[in-house]
N, C-alpha and C positions, 0 to 999 in steps of 0.2 A: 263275691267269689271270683271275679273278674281276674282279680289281680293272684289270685293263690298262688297259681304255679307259678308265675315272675318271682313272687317275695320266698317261695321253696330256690327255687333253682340258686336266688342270687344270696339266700344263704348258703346253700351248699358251696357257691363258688368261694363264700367270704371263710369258712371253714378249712376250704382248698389251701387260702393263701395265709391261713392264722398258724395250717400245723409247720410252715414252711418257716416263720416268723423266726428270725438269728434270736432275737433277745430270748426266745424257750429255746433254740437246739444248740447254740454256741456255747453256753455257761459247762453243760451238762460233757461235755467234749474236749475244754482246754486242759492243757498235759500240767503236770505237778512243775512249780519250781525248778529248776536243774539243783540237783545239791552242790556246796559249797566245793569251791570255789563257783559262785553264783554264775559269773559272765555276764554278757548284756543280753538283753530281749529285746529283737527289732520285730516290727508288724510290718508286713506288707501284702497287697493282696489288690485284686481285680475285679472285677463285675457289678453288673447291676445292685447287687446285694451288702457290697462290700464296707460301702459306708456304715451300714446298719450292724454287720457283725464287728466292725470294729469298738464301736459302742458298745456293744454288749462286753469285748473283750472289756475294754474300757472299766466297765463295771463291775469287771468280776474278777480282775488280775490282781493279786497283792500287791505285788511288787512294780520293780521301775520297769517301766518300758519308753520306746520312743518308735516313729514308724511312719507311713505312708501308705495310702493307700486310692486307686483311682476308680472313679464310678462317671455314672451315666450322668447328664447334664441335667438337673433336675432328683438324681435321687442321693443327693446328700446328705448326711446327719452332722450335728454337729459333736466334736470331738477336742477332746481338751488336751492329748497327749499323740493324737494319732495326724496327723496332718489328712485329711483330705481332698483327694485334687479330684475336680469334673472333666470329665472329657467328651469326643463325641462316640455313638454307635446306633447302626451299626458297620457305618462306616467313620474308618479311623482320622484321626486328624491332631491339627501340632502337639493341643495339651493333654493328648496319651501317648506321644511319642516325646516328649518332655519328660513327663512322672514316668513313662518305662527306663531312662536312661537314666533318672535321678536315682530309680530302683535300684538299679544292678552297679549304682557305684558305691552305695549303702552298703552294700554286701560283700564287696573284693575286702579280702583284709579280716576276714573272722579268725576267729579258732574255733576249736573247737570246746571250751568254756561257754561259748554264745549258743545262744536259742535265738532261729527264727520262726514266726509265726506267720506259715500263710495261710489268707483266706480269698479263698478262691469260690466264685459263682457264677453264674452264666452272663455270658457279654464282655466278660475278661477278656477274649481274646481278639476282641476290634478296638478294646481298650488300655490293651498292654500291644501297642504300635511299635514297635524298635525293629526298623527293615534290617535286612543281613546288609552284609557291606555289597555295593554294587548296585542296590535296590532302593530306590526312593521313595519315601511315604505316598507320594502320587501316583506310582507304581502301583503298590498296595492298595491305593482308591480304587484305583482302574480295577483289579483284577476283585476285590472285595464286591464290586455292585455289576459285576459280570457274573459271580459266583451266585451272588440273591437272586438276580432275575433266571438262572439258568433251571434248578431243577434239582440242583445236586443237593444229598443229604448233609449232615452237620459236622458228620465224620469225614467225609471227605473235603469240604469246605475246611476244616481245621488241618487235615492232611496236607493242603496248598498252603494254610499259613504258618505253620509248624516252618516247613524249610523255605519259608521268604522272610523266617524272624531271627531277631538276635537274643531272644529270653524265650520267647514259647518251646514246645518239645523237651520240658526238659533240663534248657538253660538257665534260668533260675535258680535253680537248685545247684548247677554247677558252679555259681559263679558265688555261692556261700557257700560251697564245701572249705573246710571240713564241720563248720560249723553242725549243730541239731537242727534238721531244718523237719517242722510239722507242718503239714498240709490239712487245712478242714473245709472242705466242698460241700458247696448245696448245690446238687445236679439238675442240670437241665436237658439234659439229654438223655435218649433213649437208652436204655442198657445200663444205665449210673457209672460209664465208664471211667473213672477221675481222670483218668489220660486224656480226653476230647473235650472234657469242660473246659474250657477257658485255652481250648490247645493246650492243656498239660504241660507249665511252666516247670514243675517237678518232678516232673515222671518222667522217665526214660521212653523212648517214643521207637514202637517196633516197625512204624509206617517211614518209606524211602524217600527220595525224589524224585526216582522211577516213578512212583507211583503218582506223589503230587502231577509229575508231567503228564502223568497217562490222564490223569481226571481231567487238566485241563484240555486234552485233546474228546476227552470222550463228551465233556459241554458244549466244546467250540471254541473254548473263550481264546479270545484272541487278546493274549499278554504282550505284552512289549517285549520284543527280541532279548535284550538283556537279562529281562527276569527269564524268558525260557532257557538262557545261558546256563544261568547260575543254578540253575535245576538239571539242565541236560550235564553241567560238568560235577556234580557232587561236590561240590566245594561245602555247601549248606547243609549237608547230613549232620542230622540231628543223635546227640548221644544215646546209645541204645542201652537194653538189657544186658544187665551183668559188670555193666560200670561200676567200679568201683566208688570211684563218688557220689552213688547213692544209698551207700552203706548205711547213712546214718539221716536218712529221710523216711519218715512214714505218713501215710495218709488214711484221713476220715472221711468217709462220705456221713454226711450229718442232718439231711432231711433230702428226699427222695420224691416223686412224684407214685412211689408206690404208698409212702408213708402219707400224704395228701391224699390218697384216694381212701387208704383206711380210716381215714379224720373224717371224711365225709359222706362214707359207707354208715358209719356208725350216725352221723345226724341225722342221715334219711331215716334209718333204722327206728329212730327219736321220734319222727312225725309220721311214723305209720306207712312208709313208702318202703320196699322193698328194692335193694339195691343190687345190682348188677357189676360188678366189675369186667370190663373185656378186656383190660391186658392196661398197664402204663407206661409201654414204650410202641404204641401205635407209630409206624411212619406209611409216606406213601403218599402221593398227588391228593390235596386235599378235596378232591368235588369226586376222585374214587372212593376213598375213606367216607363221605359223605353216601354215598349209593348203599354202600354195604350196610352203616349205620341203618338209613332208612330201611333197608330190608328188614332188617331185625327188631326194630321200633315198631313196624308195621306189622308182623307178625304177634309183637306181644300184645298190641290195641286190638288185633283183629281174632288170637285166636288163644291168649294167655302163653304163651311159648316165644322164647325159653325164659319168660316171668310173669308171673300174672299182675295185671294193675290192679290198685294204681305200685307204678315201680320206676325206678330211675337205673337207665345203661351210661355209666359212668366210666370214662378213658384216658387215659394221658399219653404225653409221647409229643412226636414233632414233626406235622406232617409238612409236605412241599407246597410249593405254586409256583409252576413252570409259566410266567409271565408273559403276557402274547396281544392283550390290551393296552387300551390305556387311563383304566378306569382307577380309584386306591382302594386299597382295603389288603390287610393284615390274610393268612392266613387262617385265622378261626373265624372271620367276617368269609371267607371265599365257602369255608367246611361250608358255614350256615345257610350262605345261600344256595350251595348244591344240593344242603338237606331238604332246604323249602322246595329247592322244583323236583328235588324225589319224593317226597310224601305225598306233597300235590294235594294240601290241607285236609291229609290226614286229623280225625276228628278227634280231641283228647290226647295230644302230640306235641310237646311245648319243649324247646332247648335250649342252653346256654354254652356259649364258648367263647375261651376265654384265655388271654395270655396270664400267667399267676403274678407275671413280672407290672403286670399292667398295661401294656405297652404292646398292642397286634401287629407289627413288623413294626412299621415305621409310623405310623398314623398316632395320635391321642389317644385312642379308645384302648379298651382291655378285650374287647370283643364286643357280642351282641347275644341278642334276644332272639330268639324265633316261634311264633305260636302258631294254632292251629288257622288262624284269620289273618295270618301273616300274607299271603298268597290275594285271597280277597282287598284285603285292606289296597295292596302296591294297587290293583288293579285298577280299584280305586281310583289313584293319583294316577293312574298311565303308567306306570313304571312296567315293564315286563323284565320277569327275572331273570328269565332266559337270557334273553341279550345282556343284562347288566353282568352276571354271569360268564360270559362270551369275552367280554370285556373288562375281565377283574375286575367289578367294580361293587364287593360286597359292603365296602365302606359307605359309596355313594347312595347304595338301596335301604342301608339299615337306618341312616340318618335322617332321610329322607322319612321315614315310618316313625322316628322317635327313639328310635329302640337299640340306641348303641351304649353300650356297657363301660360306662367312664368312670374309673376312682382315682388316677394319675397314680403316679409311683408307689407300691406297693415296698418297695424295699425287698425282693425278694424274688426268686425265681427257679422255679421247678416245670419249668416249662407249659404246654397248654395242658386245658382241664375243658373236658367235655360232660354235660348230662345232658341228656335227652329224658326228660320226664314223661311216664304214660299214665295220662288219668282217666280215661274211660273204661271202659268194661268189656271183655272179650265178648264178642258176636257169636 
């Protein structure tokens, strides 16, 4: 019975990333034919996921298409009508500033006879790279891995790339007007906002340069005079609401991080655990997210409130890590080791967290493991969590234990997924 709660939890997580799966929410989603006069049907689309939905289009279209689409290096499908190109993230680099530009030259010259098909998912927008004129992709590097280490949430990080781009915010969709241009998003961000996934290549974008400038002052990040230029002069304002040229755009959000927590509510449901939903767009410093969690873990082991065990508190969203070490680990590696030194081997207290995409910032893993002997165990080997903790270093401690949560590219992303499993007995 050793292993129970790992083999629970890390179904739950694999359920997380099954309801998320393109080849079940894309079919169920693509728009009818345009009626005669037909016109052409181009694909194009961005993020982690991208390859995978294209597939599915793939599978499920009548008719002719032709199209491009660019993904994460490693999460490729392969594709018999749809071109594929890899690139890097989550910082950007030549061959998504190449496929962004191939993108938008696809697209000058439609009518409005033509159907575009976009598919958009999370990581789209460090991989749809195309700087504004005056801004060099190295530029974008700089200011991209200033943004990671800084603190700042996903919205405002896309707010900065929105007006340092020449397709996000928006522009996309501009540059196939008048064509039918469909958007179909799998969200990875809090709120399911289609505008912030991927910086919102089709959407009309109500966020300024004001604004972009003001976050970079309120991080620190110190951009290269040019790019504050081009921010401070509004040259980069991005098309707003009530544009005309998005008359004839519409968009789907098509799998949620709400909808992954329902898929997984329901399996706990299945194995006699009672499930907890506390919300699916959690943000906030992830080792505070982690205190709060434990409070309320510890509560339900110690006194059945607010669930009685055995039960699972299950969350999604997309918390921070304000970088200050020099240790690696993702984000849902940082949650976990803040949760271990708050329970403090709490007895009957086991968790998993986890990026849906596979992928904990920048690291191999999808996250980790955490149990009740997790604390003992490091001690064990010397490791003190606290300081590795101190030190971002939740990657280092979890590997170190065994316990790091590796499936490689999922094809998919709805951002992280937390459960905290309680199998003891209230006191």
């Amino acid at each position: 019975m050793a292993n129970a709660p790992r083999a629970l939890l890390t179904r739950l997580f694999q359920a997380a990333v099954h309801a998320a799966d393109p080849a079940a929410c894309v079919p169920q989603h693509l728009p009818p034919i345009p009626p005669m006069p037909p016109g052409r049907t181009f694909v194009v689309g961005a993020g982690k996921a991208a390859a995978a939905m294209a597939r599915a289009v793939e599978d499920h279209w009548p008719g002719a298409l032709s199209g491009l689409v660019v993904t994460r290096y490693g999460h490729g499908v392969p594709c018999g009508r749809i071109e594929v190109v890899e690139a890097a993230h989550p910082v950007p680099d030549e061959a998504g500033q190449a496929a962004a530009a191939r993108m938008l030259a696809v697209l000058w010259g439609l009518t409005s006879d033509d159907l575009v098909l976009v598919l958009i998912s999370g990581g789209g927008s460090a991989l749809l790279a195309l700087p504004w004129e005056g801004v060099t992709l190295a530029d974008k590097q700089v200011v991209n891995r200033a943004l990671l280490k800084s603190g700042a949430g996903i919205g405002e990080m896309n707010c900065v790339r929105k007006h340092l781009s020449a397709i996000k915010g928006g522009r996309l969709a501009i540059a196939a007007y008048p064509a039918r241009v469909v958007t179909l998003v799998i969200s990875d961000v809090p709120g399911d906002d289609p505008a912030v996934v991927a910086s919102g290549p089709t959407l009309a974008d109500p966020t300024t340069c004001e604004e972009a400038l003001a976050i970079l002052d309120k991080y620190r990040i110190e951009a290269p005079h040019h790019v504050r230029a081009v921010l401070a002069s509004g040259v980069s304002e991005t098309p707003k609401p009530g544009d005309v040229r998005f008359a004839h755009c519409e968009t789907h959000v098509i799998a949620t991080a709400r909808g992954s927590l329902a898929a997984v509510a329901e399996a706990a449901r299945a194995a006699g655990v009672t499930p907890l939903i506390l919300g699916d767009a959690i943000e906030g410093e992830a080792r505070e997210v982690a205190k709060v969690m434990a409070g309320i873990a510890t509560s339900c082991a110690r006194h059945g409130e607010p669930a009685c065990p055995p039960c699972v508190l299950l969350s999604g969203g997309e918390t921070t890590v304000t970088v200050r070490g020099q240790g690696r680990g993702g984000r849902n590696a940082e949650f976990l080791l803040a949760l271990a030194v708050a329970l403090n081997g709490e007895a009957g207290v086991h968790a998993l967290a986890g990026d849906t995409d596979g992928i904990d910032g920048t690291e191999d893993n999808a996250g980790a493991f955490l149990a009740d002997d997790t604390l003992a165990r490091a001690l064990g080997l010397g490791l003190d969590a606290a300081a590795r903790l101190a030190d971002n270093d939740g990657y280092g401690f979890f590997a170190a234990l065994g316990d790091l949560v590796v499936t490689g590219p999922t094809r998919t992303n709805v951002n992280d997924f937390r459960a905290i499993y309680i199998a003891g007995h209230p006191r």
